[in-house]
N, C-alpha and C positions, 0 to 999 in steps of 0.2 A: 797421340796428338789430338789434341780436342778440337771438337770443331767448330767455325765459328757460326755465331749467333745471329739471326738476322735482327737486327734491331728495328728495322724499319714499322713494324707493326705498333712496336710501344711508342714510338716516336708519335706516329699517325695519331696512334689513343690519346699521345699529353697534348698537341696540339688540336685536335676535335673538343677535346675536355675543355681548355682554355678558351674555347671559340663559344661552347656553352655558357660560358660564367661573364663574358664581353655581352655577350645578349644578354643573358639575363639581365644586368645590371639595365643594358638600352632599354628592354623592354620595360622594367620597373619605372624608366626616368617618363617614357611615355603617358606609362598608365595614371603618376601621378602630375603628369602635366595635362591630362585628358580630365580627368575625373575630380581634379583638387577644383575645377570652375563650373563643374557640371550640377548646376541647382536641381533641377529636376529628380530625384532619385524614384522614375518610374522603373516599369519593366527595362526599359531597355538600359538604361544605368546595373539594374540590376544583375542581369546578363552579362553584357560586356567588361563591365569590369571584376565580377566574378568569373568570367574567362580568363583576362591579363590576371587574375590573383593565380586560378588555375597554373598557366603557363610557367608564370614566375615559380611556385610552388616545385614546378619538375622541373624547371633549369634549377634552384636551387636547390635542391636536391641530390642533380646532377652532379654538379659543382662539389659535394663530398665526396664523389665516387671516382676512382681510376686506379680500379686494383681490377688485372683480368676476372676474376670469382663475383665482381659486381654487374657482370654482362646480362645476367637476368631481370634486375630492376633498372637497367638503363636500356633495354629494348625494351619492356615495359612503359617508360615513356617516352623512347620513339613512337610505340605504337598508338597512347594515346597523342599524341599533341599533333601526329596525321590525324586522326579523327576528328581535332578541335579543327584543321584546319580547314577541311572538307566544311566541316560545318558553316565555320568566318565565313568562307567562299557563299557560301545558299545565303547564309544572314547577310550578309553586306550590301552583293550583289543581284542579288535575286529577294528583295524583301518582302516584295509583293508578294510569288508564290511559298514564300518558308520569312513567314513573319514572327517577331519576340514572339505573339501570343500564342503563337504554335506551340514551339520551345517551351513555353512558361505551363501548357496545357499536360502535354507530356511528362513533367514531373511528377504532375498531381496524378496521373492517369498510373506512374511507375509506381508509388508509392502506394494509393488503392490496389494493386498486384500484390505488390509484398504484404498488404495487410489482408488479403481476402487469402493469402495464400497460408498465411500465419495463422489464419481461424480455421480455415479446412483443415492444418494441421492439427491443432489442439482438439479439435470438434473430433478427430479420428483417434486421437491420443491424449483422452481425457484424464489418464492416472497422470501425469505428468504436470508436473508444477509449472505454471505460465509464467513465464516473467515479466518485469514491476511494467512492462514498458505494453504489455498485451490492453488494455486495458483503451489506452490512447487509440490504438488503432486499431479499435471496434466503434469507437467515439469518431473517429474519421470515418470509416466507412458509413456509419449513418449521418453524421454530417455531411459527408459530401459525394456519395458511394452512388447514387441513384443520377447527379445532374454529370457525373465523369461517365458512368456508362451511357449515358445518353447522346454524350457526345466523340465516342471512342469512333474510330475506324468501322467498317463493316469488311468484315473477309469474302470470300467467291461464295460461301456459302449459306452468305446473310447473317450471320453473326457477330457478333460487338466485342472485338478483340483488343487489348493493349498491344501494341506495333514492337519490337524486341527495337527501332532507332525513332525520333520525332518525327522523321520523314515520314513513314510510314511507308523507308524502300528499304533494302539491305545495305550497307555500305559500299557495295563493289559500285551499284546504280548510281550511289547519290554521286560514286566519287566521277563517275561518266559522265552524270548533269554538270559536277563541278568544274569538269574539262570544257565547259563549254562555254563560260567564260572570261577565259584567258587561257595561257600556254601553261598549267598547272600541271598537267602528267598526274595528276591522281591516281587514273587508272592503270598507270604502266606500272606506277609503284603501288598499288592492292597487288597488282599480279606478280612482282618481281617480289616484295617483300612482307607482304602483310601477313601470310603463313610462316615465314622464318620467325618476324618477331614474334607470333602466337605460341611457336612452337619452345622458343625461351622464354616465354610469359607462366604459359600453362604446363601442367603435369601430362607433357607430350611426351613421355620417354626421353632419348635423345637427339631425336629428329633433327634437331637447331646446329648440334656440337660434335656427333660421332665423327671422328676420322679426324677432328680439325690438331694438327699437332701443337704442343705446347708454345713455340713461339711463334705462331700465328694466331692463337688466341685474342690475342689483345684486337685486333682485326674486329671481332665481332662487335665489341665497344665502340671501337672508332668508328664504324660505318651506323651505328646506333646514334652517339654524340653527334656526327655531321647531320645526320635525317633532322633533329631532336631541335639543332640550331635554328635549319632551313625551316621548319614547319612555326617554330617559335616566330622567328624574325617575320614572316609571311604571313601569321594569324596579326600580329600587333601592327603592320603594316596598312592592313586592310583595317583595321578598329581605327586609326589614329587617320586615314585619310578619309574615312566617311563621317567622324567630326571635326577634324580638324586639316582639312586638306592643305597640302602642301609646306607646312609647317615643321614638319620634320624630316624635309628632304635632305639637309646638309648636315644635319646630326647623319642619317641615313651612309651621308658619303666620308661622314669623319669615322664611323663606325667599321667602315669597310677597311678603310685605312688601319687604324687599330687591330684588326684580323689581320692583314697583309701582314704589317711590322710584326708582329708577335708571330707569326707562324715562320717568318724570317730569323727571328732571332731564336726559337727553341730548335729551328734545324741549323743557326750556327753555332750548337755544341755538339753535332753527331754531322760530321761533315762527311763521313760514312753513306751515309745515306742521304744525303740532301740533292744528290741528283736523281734520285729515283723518281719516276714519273709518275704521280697522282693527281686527281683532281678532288676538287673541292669548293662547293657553292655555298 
């Protein structure tokens, strides 16, 4: 007698997957209702809407995946789009102390790293052929290599170091600043999940997956697709009411509706399972 299958997992996966590709498109409608009137293309044009491209980029993305085997590049961006969203939070909210020009400093400061780290390299390993692109980023660091270190962080020890985040805290801190707020939970979820996603990001053995049996799999996705929605829909929330306040509250509430119906109608073809109790934000 064979036994039966819990479907409930793949169920979860197809509608979390669907709840990504509903945002997505919201999020896309936003960005070019935000940004198609925005004359200005300073830094913060810059920024913000190279975030909504961001976002859009891993909900669509997402949006190709829902096969259990794809559970590593969709916690992948569960894992960044909590980080985008920690971020929205300091940028929106708090502009004054975590300003564009922070952000926009940080780049140049990441990129001076990789090039000073790329000449240390070749300079130790001279027989080796440099590639076409070495060249450029000896031309930056003396271009711009002397007024970046000048303005870099200083460590406990007096030293002029590039910060591994803009902040110049870890992520577990900023996401504890970022709780501060609003009712965000940041920090509950670094600590509940931010090591699972790393652990199916990175070449962590099997940390993320041992033990998990084959039709609970799909689990892993679906709790990655809901994170991935919530963080999307939350970062484009917070961009679109610091220019455009209130403007897209009832798209907001038609959007909600749209998740309802749809998560209704793909649990009424598995009637199986449609009374099991989950939630979902």
């Amino acid at each position: 007698m064979h036994q039966k299958i819990n479907k409930f997992p793949f169920v979860w996966a197809d509608i979390t997957h669907s709840d990504c590709q509903l945002v997505e498109n919201f999020v896309d409608r936003i960005r070019n209702g935000i940004f198609s009137v925005w004359l200005n293309k300073d830094d913060a044009y810059v920024v913000y809407h190279g975030t909504l491209l961001r976002i859009v980029s891993h909900l669509r993305s997402l949006s190709k995946m829902n096969h259990p085997s794809d559970f590593q590049a969709i916690s992948a961006a569960s894992r960044a789009l909590f980080e985008i969203n920690v971020d929205i939070v300091l940028l929106t909210l708090d502009s004054l102390n975590h300003p564009i020009s922070k952000i926009s400093f940080w780049e140049e400061s990441a990129k001076l790293d990789r090039a000073d780290k790329m000449v240390d390299f070749y300079a130790k390993n001279s027989t080796l052929i440099r590639p076409n692109f070495y060249q450029e980023n000896v031309d930056f660091i003396n271009l711009k290599g002397a007024n970046i270190r000048s303005q870099r962080k200083t460590d406990k020890n007096g030293k002029k170091i590039h910060t591994a985040r803009w902040t110049g805290r870890d992520l577990r801190n900023d996401a504890i600043i970022a709780d501060g707020y609003g009712n965000f939970k940041f920090e509950e979820f670094y600590v509940l999940r931010h090591s699972p996603l790393c652990w199916n990001t990175h070449g962590s053995g099997l940390a993320g997956v041992r033990f998990i049996s084959e039709e609970n799999f799909p689990a892993i996705s679906a709790i990655a697709f809901n994170e991935s929605a919530r963080f999307a829909l939350k970062s484009a929330q917070l961009i679109a009411r610091k220019f455009s306040p209130d403007v897209f509250d009832s798209e907001y509430q038609e959007l909600d509706k749209k998740r309802s119906d749809n998560r209704l109608l793909i649990l009424s073809n598995y009637p199986e399972v449609a009374n099991q109790v989950w939630t979902s934000s």
